[in-house]
N, C-alpha and C positions, 0 to 999 in steps of 0.2 A: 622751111616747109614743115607741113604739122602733119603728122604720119594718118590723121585719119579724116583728114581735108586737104584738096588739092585746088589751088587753083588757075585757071587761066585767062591771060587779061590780053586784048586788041586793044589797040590804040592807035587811032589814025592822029588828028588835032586837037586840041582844047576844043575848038570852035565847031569837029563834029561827034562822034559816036565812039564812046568805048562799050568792048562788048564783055561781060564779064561773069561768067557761071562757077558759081560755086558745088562742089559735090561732097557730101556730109555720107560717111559709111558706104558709100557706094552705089546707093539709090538714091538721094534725094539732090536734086539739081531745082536750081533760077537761074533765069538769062533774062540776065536786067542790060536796057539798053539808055545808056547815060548821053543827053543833049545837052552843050553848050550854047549860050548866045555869044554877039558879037564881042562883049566885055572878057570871052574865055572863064565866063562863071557858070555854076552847074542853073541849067534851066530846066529841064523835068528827065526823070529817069521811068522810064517804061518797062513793064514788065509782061511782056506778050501781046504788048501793043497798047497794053494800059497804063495813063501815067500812075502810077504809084505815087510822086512825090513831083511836086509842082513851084518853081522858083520865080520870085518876084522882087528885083532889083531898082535903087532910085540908078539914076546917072552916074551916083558918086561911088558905085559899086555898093553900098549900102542894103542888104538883106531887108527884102518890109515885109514879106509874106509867105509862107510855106504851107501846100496844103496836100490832103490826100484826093486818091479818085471820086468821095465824097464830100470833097469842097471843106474838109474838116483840118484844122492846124494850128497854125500859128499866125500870130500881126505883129509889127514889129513897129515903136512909134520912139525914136532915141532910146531911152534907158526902162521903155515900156513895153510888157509884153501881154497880150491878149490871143484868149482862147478862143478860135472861131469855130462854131458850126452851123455851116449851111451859112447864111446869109447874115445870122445874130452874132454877138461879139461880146464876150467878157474878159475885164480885166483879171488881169494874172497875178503880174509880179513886177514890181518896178526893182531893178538893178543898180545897183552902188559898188562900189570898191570893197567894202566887205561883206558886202551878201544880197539878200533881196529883202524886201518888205512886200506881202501880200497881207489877204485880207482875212487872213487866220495868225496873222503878227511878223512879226521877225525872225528871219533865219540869219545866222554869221556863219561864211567860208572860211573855215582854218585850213593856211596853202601853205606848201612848200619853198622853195628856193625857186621851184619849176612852173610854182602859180598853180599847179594843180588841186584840187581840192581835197583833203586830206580827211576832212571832218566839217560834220553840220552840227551847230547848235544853235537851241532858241533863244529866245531873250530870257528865259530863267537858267542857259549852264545847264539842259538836258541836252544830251547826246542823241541825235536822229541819226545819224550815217559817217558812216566810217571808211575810210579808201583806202586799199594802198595797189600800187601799180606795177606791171611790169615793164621795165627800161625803157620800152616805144610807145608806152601807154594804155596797154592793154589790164583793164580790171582785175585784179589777183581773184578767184572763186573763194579765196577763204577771208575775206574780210572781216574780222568780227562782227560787224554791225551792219544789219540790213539796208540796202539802199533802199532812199526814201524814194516813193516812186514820181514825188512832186519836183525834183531836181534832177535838171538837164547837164549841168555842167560838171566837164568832170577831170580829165588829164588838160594840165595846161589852161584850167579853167574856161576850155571850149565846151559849147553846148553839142551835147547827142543828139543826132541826127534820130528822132522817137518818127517822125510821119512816115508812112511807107516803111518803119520794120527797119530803116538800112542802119543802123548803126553806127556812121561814121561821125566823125567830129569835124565842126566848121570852123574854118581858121581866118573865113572871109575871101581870101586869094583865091584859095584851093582849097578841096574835102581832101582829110584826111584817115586812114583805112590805118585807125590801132592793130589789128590784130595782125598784120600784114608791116607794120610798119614801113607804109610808103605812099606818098602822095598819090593821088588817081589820075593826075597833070602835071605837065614838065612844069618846070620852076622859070617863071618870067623876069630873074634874074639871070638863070643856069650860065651866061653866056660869063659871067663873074668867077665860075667855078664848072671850069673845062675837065679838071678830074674827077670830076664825081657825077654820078647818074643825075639827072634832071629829076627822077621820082625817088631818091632818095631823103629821108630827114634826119636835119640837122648836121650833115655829114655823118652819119652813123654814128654821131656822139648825142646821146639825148642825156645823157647824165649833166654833161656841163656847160649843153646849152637848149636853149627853145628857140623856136621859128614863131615871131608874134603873129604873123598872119600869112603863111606860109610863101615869103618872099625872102628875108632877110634876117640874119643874127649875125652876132660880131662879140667873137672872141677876143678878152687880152689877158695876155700873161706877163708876168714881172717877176723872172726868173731872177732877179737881184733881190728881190724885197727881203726887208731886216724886222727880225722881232726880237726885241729885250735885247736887239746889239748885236744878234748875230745873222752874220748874211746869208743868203741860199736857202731858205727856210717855205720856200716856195709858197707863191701867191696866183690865183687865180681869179679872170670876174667876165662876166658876160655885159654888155653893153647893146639894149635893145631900144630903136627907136621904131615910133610910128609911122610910115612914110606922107599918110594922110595929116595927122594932127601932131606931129611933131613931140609927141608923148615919150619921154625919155624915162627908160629902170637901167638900174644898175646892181647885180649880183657878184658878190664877190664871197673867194673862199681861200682862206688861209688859218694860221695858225693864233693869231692874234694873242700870243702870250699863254694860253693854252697849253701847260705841257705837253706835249705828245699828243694835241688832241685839235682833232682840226675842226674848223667853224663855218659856217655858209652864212652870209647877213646882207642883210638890203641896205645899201647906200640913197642915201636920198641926194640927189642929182637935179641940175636945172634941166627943165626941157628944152628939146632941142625947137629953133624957130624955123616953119617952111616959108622959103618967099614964093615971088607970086610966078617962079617958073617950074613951081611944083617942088624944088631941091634946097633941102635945111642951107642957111646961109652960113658963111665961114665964119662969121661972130660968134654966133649961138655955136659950134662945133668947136671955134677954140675957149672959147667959155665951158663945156662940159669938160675938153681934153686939159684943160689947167686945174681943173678941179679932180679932174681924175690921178691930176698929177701931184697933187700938193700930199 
């Protein structure tokens, strides 16, 4: 709780209405009312009966459209994204694994362990934006380097929720509320993990692990692991799959011969394969787990 903001949140289902007002100093209040559709993804969120922000999903749960109560936002075409207003449409910014290309050139995302965005630079090694976060993802205010106002993504390298003012970060499953650190929907795993809140993230551990799209993370530890010959030297790594495209990372953090000095580094890993009953197959699962074992 933040001593000079309080808040309170109703939640019936994903699939109807959470009611949720914020109050800033003790006079300023919103009472935004949040609608899911049948998929239990955010479909428009109103604010005194007006949409504010407006949600448009393919089948495959896929984000294609986000707009405000002036028809103005976002398009979403695979790795493409377009500026709508009103009825006309401009291209934006197509997305890659290390950054975007728009039509003022190239930007590169320098991420963390946590994929979060750390730093923008351009194709010439100038510094546009600088991040650092705190633990549930909330924007530190003393950042050195001003945020650029043309980048959306930010903790976790999810995009910020700019239409409608809300703030929060899309993770595709579920919106999730950095400053709150807590999902706005029960987790459609939860039934996995009966000790812990359903709007809880990451199990209260965001340091050493991420939720890819607010369903699933998987933790492993190898309390034996040996460096330079000696054992107990503690190892840690995060193992994240896609449950759509079978998209496999792998983070791990140990000491890796380092005296005294511990290392976070990305393991390059096969991806995992889905079959056609939706659930990675046991090939592709023991093929990552020998690799992870060797």
């Amino acid at each position: 709780m933040i001593s000079n903001r309080s808040f309170l949140i109703y939640s019936r289902q994903n699939f109807c209405r959470d009611f949720l007002i914020y109050i800033f100093f003790g006079s300023f209040q919103i009472n935004l009312n949040f609608e899911y559709n049948l998929l239990h993804l955010l479909h428009n969120v109103r604010e005194g009966g007006t949409i504010i922000a407006g949600y448009e999903y393919s089948y495959g749960r896929v984000k294609l459209r986000v707009w405000d109560s002036d028809g103005n936002g976002y398009a979403y075409v695979g790795n493409l994204v377009y500026r709508v207003r009103g009825s006309s449409s401009v291209f934006e910014c197509g997305l890659f694994s290390e950054g975007v290309v728009s039509g003022s050139g190239i930007c590169y995302h320098l991420k963390d362990h946590l994929g979060s965005i750390r730093a923008i630079i351009d194709g010439n090694g100038r510094l546009l934006e600088e991040n650092d976060y705190y633990a549930f993802g909330h924007r530190h205010p003393h950042s050195e380097q001003a945020q650029s106002s043309a980048n959306r993504f930010k903790y976790n390298g999810k995009e910020l929720q700019t239409v409608g003012g809300l703030g929060y970060l899309d993770y595709g499953a579920r919106m999730y509320d950095q400053s709150l650190g807590r999902w706005f929907t029960t987790d459609p795993l939860s039934e996995k993990y009966y000790g812990l809140s359903p709007y809880v993230y990451c199990g209260n551990n965001p340091i050493n692990m991420i939720d890819p799209d607010g369903r699933d993370a998987i933790y492993i530890a190898f309390p034996k692991y040996r460096a330079n010959g000696i054992p107990f030297t503690g190892h840690a790594g995060v193992l994240l799959i896609d449950n759509k495209t079978g998209l496999t990372k792998y983070y791990e953090y140990g000491r890796y011969d380092k005296e005294g000095k511990g290392l976070v580094r990305t393991v390059t890993i096969s991806n995992v394969v889905i079959g056609k009953d939706g659930k990675p197959t046991i090939e592709s699962l023991n093929k990552v787990m020998k690799q992870l074992s060797d």
